[in-house]
C-alpha positions, 0 to 999 in steps of 0.5 A: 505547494501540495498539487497532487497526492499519491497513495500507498494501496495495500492498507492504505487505500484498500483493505486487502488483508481479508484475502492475502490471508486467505491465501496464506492459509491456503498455502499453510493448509497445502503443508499440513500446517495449521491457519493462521488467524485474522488478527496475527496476518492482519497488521503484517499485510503490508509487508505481502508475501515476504512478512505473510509466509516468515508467519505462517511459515518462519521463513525469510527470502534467504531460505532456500524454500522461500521463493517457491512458497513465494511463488505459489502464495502468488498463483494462489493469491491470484485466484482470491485477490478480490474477493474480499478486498474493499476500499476502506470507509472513507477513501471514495469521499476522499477521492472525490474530494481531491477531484472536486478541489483540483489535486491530482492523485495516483498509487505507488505500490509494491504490489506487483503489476500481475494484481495491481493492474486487476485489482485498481479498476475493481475497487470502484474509484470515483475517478481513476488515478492518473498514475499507477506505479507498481512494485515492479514498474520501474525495477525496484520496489519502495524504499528505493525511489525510483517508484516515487519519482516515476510516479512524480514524473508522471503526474508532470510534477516535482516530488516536492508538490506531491504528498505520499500517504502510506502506511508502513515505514518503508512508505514515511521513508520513500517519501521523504528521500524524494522530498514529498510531504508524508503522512501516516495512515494510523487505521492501516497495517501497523504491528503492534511491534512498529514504532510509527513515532519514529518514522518521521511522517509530517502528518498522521491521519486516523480516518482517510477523509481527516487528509481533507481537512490537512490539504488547503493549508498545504496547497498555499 
């Protein structure tokens, strides 16, 4: 029985990628390195500064120059982090409707506390979630966990009476290791070179208000 439902927010619930990029371009631009365009940084914004900076830069977190482009993508990051991000087309009334029907609902994110903590309360919610787990929160980000069960225990419920919708694979697969119903948010950030139908989702949504139409069967 499906009681609350918990999101993934970069991509899932907002569309963030507008001003990630910009602060990849920012960073680029301060290397003398020419911008990257919308639609190559678009499906790789999920993945935050790791996947942002190995495009832009072709670099991975085991170069010895990743984590100071990591850091400064950051501080530049924090000064645009909401400028152009927006909920996507739907979530309010996706919201709403979990409200109205009764199901709880919160985020886990690998977002860091530093932006989420911000970046929640300005997105305009109907209602504020009643949990927000960060990539930070508990140590360790998705795959691992812990953030679900954290999320799970703060909610007062059982992974199992909890849904996850997401829209990366690490997301289908965190979900599903605590024993939560998954679904795959197919309008998010999915790279042409993912392969989601491998990924093991129990539900795939291509518009955030098609979940409504899922949960009264879930709920028995």
């Amino acid at each position: 029985m499906i009681r609350a439902v918990l999101f993934d927010l970069d991509g899932t619930l907002a569309d963030t990628a507008r001003d990630l990029g910009w602060a990849l371009n920012a960073l680029l631009a301060e290397h003398g390195l020419p911008p990257q365009p919308y639609e190559a940084m678009r499906p790789i914004a999920s993945h935050g500064a790791r996947g942002l900076i190995r495009l832009g830069f072709g670099l991975d977190r085991d170069d010895s120059r990743f984590e100071g482009l990591r850091q400064r993508f950051l501080d530049l990051y924090d000064t645009h982090y909401a400028d152009d991000t927006v909920l996507f087309d739907g979530v309010p009334e996706l919201i709403d409707g979990l409200a109205r029907a009764g199901y709880g609902w919160g985020i886990v994110t690998n977002k860091p506390m530093r932006f989420t903590d911000k970046l929640v309360p300005r997105l305009g919610f109907p209602c504020p979630p009643a949990v927000v787990v960060s990539g930070d929160t508990v140590g360790v980000p998705k795959p691992d966990p812990k953030p679900m069960l954290h999320a799970a225990a703060g909610l007062k419920l059982p992974p199992e009476h909890c849904m996850y919708v997401g829209d990366a694979e690490r997301d289908i697969e965190a979900g599903r290791v605590t024993g939560m119903r998954t679904v795959l948010a197919d309008y998010g950030y999915i790279a042409d070179s993912d392969t989601p139908d491998s990924w093991g989702a129990d539900l795939r949504i291509a518009h955030p208000r098609q979940l409504l139409d899922y949960l009264p069967a879930l709920a028995l």
